[in-house]
One Martini backbone bead per residue (centre of mass of N, CA, C, O) as a GRO file, in nm:
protein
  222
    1UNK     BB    1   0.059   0.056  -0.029
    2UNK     BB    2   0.291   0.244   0.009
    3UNK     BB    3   0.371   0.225  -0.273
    4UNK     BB    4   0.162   0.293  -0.428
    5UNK     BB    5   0.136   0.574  -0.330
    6UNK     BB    6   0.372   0.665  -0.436
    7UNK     BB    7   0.316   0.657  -0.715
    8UNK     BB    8   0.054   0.786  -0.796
    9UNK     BB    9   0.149   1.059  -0.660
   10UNK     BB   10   0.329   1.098  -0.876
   11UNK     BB   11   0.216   1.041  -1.154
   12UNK     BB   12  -0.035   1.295  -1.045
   13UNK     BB   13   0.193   1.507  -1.042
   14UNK     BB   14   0.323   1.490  -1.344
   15UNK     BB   15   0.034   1.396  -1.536
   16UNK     BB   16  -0.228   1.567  -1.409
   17UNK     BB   17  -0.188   1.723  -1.075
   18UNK     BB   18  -0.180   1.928  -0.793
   19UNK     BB   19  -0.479   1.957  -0.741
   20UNK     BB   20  -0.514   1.645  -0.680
   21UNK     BB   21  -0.284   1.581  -0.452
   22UNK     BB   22  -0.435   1.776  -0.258
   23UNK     BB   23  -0.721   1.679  -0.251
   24UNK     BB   24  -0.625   1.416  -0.125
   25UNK     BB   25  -0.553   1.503   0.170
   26UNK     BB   26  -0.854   1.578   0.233
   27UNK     BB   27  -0.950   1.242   0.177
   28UNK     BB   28  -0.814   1.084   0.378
   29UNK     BB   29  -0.948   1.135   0.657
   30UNK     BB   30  -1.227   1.029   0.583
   31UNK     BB   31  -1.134   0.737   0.495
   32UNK     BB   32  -0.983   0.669   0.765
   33UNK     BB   33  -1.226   0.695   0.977
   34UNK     BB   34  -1.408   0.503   0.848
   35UNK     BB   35  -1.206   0.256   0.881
   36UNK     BB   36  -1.174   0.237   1.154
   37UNK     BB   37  -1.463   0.186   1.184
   38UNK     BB   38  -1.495  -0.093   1.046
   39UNK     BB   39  -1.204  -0.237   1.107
   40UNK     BB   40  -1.138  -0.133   1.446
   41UNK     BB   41  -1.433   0.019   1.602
   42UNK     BB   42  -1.385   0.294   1.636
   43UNK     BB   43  -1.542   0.545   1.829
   44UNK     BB   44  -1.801   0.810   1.769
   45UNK     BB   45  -1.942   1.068   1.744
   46UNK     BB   46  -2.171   1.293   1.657
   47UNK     BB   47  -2.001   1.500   1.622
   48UNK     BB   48  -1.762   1.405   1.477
   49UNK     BB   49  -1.910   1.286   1.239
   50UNK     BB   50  -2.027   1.534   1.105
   51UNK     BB   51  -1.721   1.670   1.081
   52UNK     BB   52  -1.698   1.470   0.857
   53UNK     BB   53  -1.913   1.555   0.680
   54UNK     BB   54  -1.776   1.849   0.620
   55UNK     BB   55  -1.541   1.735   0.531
   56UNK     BB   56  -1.657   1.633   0.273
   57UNK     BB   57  -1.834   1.874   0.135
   58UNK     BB   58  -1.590   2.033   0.111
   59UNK     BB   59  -1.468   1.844  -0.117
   60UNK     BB   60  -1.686   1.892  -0.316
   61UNK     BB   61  -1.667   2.161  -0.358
   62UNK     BB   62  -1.359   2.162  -0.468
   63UNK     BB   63  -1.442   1.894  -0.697
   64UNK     BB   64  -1.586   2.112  -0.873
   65UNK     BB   65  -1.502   2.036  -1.247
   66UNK     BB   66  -1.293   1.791  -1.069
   67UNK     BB   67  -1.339   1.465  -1.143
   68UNK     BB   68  -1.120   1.387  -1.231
   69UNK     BB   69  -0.912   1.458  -0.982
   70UNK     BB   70  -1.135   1.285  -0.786
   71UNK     BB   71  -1.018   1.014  -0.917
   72UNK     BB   72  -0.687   1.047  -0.816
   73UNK     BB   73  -0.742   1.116  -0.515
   74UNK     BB   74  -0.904   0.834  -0.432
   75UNK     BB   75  -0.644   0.661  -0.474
   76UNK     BB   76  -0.440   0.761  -0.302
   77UNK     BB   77  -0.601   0.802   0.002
   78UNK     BB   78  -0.699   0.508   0.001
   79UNK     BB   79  -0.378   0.398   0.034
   80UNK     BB   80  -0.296   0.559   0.268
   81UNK     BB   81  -0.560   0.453   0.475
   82UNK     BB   82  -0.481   0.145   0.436
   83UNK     BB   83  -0.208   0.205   0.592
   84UNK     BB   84  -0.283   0.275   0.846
   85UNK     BB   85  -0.476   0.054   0.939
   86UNK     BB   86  -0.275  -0.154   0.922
   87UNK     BB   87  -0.055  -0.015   1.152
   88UNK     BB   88  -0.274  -0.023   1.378
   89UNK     BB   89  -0.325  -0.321   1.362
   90UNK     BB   90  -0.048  -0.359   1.432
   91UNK     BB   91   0.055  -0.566   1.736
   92UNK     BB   92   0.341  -0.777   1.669
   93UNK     BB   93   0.497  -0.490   1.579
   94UNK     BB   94   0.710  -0.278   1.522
   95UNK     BB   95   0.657   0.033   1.385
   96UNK     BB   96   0.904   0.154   1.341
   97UNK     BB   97   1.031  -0.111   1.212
   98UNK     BB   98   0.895  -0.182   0.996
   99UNK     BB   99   0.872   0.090   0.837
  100UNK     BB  100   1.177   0.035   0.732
  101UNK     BB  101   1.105  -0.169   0.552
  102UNK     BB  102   0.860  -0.022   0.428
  103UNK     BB  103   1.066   0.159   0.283
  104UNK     BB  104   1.320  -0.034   0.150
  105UNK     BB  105   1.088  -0.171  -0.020
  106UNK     BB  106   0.974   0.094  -0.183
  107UNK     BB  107   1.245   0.176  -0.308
  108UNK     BB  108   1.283  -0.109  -0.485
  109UNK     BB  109   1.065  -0.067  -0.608
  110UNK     BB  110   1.030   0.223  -0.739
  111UNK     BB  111   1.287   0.274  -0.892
  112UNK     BB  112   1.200   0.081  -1.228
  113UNK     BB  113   0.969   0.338  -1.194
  114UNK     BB  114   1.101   0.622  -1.307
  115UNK     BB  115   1.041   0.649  -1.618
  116UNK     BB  116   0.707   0.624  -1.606
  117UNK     BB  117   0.705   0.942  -1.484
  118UNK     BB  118   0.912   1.098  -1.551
  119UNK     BB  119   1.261   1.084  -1.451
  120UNK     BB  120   1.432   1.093  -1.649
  121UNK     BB  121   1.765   1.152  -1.752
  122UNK     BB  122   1.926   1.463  -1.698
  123UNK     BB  123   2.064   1.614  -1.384
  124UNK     BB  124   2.098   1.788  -1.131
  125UNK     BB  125   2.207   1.839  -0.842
  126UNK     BB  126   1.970   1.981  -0.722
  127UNK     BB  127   1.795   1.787  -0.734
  128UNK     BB  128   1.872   1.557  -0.571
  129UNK     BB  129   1.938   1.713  -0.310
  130UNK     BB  130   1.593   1.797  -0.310
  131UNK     BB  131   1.506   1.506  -0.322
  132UNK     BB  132   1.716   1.477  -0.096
  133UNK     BB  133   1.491   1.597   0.143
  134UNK     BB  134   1.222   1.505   0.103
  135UNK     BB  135   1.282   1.216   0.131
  136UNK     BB  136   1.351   1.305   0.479
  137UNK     BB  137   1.160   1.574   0.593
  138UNK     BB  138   0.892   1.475   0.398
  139UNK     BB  139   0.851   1.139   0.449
  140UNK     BB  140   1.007   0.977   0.677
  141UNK     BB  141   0.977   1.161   0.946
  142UNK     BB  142   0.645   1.163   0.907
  143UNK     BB  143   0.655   0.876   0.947
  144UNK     BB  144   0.717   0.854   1.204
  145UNK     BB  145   0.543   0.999   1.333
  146UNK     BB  146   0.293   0.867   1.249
  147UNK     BB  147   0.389   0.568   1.414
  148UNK     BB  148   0.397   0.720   1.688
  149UNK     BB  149   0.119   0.792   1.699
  150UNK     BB  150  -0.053   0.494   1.682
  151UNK     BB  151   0.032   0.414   1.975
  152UNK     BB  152  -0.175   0.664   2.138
  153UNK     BB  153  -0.376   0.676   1.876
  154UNK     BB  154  -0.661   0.693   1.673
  155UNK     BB  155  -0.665   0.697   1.367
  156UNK     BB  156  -0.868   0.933   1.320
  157UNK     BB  157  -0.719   1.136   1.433
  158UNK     BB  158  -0.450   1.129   1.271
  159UNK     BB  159  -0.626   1.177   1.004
  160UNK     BB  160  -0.747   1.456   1.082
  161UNK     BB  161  -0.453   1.596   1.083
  162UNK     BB  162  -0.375   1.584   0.793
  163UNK     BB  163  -0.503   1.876   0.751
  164UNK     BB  164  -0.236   2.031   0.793
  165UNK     BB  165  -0.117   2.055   0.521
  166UNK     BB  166  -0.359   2.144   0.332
  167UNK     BB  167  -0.340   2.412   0.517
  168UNK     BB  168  -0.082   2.532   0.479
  169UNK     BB  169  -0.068   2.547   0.215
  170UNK     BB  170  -0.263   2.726   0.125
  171UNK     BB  171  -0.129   2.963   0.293
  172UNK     BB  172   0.083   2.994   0.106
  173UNK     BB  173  -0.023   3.049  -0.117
  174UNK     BB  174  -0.151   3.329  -0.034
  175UNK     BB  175   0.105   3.467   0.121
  176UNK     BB  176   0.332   3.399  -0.053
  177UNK     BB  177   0.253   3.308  -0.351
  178UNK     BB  178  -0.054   3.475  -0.447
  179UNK     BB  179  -0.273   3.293  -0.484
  180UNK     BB  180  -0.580   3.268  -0.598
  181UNK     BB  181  -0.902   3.301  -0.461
  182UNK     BB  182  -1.230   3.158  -0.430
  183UNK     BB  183  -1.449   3.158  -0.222
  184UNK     BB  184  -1.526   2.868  -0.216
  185UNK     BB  185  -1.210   2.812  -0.099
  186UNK     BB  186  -1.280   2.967   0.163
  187UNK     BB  187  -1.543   2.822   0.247
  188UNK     BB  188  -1.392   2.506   0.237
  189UNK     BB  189  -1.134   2.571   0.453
  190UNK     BB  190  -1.340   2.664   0.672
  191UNK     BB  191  -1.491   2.415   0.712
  192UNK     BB  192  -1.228   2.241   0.778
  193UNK     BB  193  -1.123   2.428   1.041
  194UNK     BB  194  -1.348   2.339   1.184
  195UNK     BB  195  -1.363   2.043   1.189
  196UNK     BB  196  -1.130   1.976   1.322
  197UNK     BB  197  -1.158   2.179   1.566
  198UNK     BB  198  -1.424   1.995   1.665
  199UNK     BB  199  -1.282   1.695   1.653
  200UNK     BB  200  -1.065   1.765   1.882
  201UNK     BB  201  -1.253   1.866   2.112
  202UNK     BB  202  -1.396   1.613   2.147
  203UNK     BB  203  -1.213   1.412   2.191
  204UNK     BB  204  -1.038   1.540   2.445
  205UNK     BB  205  -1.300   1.548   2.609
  206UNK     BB  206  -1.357   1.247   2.602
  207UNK     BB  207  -1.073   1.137   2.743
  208UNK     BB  208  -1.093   1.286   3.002
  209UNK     BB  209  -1.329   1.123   3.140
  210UNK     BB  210  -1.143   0.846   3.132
  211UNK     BB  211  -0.988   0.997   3.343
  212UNK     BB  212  -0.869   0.996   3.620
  213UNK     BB  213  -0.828   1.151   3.907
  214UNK     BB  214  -0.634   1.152   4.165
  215UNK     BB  215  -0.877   1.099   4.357
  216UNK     BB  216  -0.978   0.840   4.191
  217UNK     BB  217  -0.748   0.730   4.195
  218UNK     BB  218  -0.591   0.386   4.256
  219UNK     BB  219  -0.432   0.221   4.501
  220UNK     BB  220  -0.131   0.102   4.485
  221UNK     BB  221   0.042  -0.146   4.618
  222UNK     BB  222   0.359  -0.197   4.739
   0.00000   0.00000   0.00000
């Protein structure tokens, strides 16, 4: 899954839109909170629910017209989504030690299919560089944090955090490098930033009555 997730990524990087691959971001927490709802049993409030739900139409909101797009989003999505519950799941291996296994057997399959994506070529050393940045600052070392919040976090949340890059991208976009932005993608992206903010208020207070406090914890004998 893993593997898959990343030539995928790449591929509708090269080839079909960036558009397509930012929207990815944004579906993916709701698939993964869905799947983990259905495969790992973990419970939602209505509450959550909801925020799920606003998530959701406001993708649709932003993938009306880009429906080419929001069919190669759904392909990204799905198979990282998949890739978090196997992990999630994963209870007889250190999550930290797969992935490492996980990262160099991906490395192995996706080498022969660099020309297939349109990466052949003679490169500049600054390519290379850039590639060798990317690909231990943005997506190895968020890999292993990833695998480490899934140790005390319940996949849903973990998904639904997912939100913080394509929310982060926006504001690049629009503050840095000064990308117009329409009505409909403010309208949506603020959807956004409310689903995930009632999203993680419900998580941490429903947390929160879980835990006893000081008063109430039971006295261990020594």
């Amino acid at each position: 899954m893993l593997s898959l997730n990343w030539f995928v990524f790449i591929f509708v990087m090269n080839t079909i839109s960036v558009n397509a691959t930012s929207l990815a971001y944004l579906i993916c927490p709701i698939l993964t909170t869905a799947l983990a709802a259905v495969f790992l049993g973990e419970r939602l409030k209505v509450g959550q629910w909801m925020a799920v739900g606003i998530s959701a139409f406001s993708c649709i909101l932003l993938s009306m017209g880009h429906f080419i797009d929001l069919f190669y989003s759904l392909m990204i999505a799905l198979t990282y989504a998949i890739y978090l519950i196997l992990q999630k799941s994963n209870t007889q291996v250190d999550k930290l030690f797969s992935l490492a296994i996980h990262i160099t057997l991906s490395t192995i399959i996706l080498l022969p299919l660099f020309g297939v994506v349109g990466l052949g070529g003679n490169k500049s050393a600054i390519f290379y560089e850039l590639v060798l940045l990317i690909a231990v600052v943005f997506t190895i070392i968020p890999l292993f944090l990833n695998a480490y919040a899934l140790k005390g976090l319940n996949s849903s949340l973990v998904g639904i955090l997912l939100y913080i890059n394509p929310l982060l991208s926006f504001t690049l976009a629009v503050t840095y490098f000064g990308e117009p932005i329409t009505g409909l993608q403010m309208v949506a992206y603020g959807m956004i930033v409310f689903a995930v903010a009632w999203f993680n208020f419900l998580y941490f207070r429903n947390s929160r009555k879980v835990i006893p406090s000081a008063e109430e914890a039971p006295i261990i004998p020594q």
